[in-house]
Structures are given as C-alpha cells and as structure tokens.
Residue frames as qw, qx, qy, qz and C-alpha x, y, z in Angstrom:
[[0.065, 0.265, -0.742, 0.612, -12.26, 4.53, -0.79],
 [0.499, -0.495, -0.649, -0.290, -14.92, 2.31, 0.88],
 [0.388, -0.499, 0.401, -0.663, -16.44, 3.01, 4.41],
 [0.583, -0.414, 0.467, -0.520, -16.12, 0.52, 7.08],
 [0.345, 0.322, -0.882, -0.013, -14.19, -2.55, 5.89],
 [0.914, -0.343, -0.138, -0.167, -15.30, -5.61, 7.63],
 [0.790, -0.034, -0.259, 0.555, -11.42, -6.61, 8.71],
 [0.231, 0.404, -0.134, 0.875, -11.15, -2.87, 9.96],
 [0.627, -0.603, -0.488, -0.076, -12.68, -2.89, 13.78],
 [0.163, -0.914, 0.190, -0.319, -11.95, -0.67, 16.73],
 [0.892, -0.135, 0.062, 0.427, -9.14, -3.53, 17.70],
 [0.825, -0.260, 0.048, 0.499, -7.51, -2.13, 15.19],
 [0.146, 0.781, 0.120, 0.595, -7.86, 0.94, 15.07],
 [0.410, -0.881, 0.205, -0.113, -6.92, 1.24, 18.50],
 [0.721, -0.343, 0.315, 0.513, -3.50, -0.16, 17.83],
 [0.544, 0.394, 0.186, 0.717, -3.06, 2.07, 15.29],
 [0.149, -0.820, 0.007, -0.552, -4.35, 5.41, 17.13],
 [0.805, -0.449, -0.310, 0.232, -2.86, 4.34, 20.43],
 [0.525, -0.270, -0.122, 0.798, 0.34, 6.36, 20.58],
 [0.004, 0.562, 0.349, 0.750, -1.43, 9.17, 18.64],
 [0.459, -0.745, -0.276, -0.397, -3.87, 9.81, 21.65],
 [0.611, -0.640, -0.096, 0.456, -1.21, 9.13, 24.55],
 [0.382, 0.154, 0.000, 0.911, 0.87, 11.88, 22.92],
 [0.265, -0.046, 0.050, -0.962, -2.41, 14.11, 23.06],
 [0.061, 0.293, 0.916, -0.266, -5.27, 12.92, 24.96],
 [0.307, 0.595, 0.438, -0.600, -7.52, 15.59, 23.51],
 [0.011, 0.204, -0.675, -0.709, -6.61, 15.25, 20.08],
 [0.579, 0.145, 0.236, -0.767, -9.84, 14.99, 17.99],
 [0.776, 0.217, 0.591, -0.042, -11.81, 12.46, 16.65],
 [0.580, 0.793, 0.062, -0.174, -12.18, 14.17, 13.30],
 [0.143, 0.856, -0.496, -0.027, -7.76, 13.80, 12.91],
 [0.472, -0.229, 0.848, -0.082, -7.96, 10.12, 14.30],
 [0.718, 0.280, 0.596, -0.224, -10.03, 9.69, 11.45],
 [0.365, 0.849, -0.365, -0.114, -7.88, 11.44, 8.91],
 [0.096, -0.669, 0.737, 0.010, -5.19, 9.25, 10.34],
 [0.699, 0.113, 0.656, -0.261, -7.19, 6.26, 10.04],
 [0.654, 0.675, 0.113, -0.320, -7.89, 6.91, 6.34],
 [0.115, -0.875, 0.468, 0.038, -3.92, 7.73, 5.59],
 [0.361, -0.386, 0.849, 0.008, -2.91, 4.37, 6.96],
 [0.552, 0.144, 0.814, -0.107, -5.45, 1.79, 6.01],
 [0.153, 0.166, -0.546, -0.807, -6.91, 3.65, 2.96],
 [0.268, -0.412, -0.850, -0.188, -10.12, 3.12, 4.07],
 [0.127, -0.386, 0.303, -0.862, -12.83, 5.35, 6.36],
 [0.208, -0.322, -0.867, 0.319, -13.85, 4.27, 9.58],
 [0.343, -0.761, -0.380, -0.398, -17.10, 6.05, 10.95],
 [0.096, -0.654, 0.426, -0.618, -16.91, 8.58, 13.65],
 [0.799, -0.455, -0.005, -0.393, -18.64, 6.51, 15.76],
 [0.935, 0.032, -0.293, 0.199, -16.14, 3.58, 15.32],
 [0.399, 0.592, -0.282, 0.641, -13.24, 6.12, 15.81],
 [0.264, -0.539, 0.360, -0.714, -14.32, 7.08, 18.96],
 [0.893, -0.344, -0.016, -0.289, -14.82, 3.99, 20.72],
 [0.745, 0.331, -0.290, 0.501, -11.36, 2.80, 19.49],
 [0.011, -0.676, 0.276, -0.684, -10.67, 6.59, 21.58],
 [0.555, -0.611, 0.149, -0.545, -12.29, 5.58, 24.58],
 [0.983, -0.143, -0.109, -0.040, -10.87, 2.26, 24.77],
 [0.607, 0.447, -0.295, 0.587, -7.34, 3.82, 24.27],
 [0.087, -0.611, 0.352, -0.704, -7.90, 6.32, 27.27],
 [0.868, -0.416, 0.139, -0.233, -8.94, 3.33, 29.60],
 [0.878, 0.278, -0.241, 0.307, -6.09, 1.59, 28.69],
 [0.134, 0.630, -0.202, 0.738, -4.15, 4.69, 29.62],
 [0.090, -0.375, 0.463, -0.798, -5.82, 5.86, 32.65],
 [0.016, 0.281, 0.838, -0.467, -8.23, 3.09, 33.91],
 [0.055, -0.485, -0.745, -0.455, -11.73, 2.97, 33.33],
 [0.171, -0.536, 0.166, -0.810, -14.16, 5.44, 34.87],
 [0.846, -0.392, -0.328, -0.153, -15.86, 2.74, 36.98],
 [0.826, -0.148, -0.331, 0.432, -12.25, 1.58, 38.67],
 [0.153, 0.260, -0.330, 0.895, -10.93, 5.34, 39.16],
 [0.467, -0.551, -0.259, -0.641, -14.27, 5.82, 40.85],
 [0.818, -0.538, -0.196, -0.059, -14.00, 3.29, 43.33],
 [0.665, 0.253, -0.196, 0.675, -9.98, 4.25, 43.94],
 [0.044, -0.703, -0.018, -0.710, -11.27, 7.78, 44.89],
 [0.587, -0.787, -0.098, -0.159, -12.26, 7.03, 48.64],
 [0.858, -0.322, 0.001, 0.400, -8.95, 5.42, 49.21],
 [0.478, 0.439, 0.030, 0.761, -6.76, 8.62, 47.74],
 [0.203, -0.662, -0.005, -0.721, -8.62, 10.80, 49.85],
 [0.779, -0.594, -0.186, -0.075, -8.25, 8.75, 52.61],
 [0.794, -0.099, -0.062, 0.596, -4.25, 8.59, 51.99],
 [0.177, 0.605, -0.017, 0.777, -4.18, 12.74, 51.54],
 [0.524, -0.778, -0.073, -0.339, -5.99, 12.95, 55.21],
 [0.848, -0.400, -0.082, 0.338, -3.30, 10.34, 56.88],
 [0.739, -0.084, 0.044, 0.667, -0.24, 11.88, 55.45],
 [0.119, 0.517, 0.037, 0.847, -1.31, 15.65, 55.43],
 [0.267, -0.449, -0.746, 0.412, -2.55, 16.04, 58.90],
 [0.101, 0.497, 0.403, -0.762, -5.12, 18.48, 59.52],
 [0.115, -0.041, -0.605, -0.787, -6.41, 18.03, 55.75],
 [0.485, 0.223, 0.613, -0.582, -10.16, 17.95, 55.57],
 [0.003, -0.138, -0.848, -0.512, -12.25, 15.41, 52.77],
 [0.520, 0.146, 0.253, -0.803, -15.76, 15.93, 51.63],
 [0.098, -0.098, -0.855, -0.500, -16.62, 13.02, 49.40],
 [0.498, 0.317, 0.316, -0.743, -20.89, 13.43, 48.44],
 [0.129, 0.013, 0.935, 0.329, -22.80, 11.18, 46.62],
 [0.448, 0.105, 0.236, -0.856, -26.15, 10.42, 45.34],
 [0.600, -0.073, 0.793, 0.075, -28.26, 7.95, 44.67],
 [0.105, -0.037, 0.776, 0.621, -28.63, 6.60, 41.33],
 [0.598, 0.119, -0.056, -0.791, -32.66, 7.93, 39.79],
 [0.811, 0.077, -0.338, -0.471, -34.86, 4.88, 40.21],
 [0.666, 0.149, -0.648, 0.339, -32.02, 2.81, 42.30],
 [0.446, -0.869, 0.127, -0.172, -32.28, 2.55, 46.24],
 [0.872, -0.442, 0.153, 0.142, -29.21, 0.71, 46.52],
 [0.721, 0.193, 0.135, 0.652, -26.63, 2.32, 43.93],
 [0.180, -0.873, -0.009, 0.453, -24.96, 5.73, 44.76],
 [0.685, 0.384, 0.140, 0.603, -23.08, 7.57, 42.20],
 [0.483, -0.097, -0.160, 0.855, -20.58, 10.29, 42.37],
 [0.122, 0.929, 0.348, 0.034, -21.61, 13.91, 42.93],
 [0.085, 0.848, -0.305, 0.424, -18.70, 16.16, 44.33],
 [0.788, 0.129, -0.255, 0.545, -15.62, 16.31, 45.70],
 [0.165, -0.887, 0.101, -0.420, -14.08, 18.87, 48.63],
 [0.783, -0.439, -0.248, 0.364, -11.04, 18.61, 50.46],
 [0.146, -0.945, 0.175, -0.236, -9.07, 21.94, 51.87],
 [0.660, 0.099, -0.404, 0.626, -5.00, 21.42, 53.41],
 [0.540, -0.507, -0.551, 0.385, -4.64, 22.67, 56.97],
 [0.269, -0.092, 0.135, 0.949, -2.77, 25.88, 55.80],
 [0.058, -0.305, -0.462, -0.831, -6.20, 26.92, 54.15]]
C-alpha cells in the first residue's frame, strides 16, 4: 500500500469523506483515514486528511471568516425581535495590526434574566 498517490488529493478525498463528516462532525481524523485507505487502497497523510476535513466543514457550515462577519447582524436580529434583550459583542485588535480587530467574546442576556 503506497502513501500519497499523486491522483489522490484532498478534492478527492473530500468527496469521498463528505457524508462521513456531515453524519458526525467530530468524527476523527485517524477513522477518515482508515476510511480513506478501505476505499482507495492507498494512505493519505494525516495532514492531507484533515484539510480534506476542514474543507468539508466549510462547505457545511461556512467558513470561519464569513460566520464571523454574520455575527453582528444575528445579534442585531435577537435585540429587534426579543425586546429588552441585551448584546455585548468585544473585540480586539489584531497583535501588530492598528486597523484589523478580531473576535474576543460574546454576551447577550433575554429580558426575563
């Protein structure tokens, strides 16, 4: 069994681990690479395996960049349509960066609390 085919690339390995990980997003590398082996008769490196992962869970749920920038506007729609809700959103900037902020924490509370 060789390691790392040349015609074996996290393409396609993420079309073959694809429904694997949306059934179970925490499923592990080490079983995506069992399953890898299985199919193709061949072993991908962890490394590969897991990029294939990460591309599958963006697929899924949207990169971390785009949910990032999505965040002000959810918390803006939980304030309109729960009235008396209260948002904290807190950033910081980025080490070495005066113009990029990046997340820190999150805090919002529902009137009842």
């Amino acid at each position: 069994m060789g390691q790392d085919h040349g015609r074996l690339d996290s393409k396609v390995i993420v079309q073959h681990i694809f429904s694997m990980v949306k059934a179970d997003p925490t499923i592990s590398i080490r079983v995506l690479q069992g399953g890898v082996v299985n199919h193709f008769c061949c072993k991908a490196s962890y490394r590969m395996v897991w990029l294939a992962k990460q591309r599958v869970i963006a697929r899924i749920y949207g990169d971390w960049e785009e949910s990032y920038n999505e965040l002000p506007r959810w918390l803006f729609a939980m304030q309109m349509y729960f009235s008396g809700t209260w948002v904290q959103l807190v950033t910081q900037p980025w080490p070495g960066s005066t113009d990029i902020v990046i997340f820190h924490r999150v805090f919002w509370t529902f009137s009842l609390c």
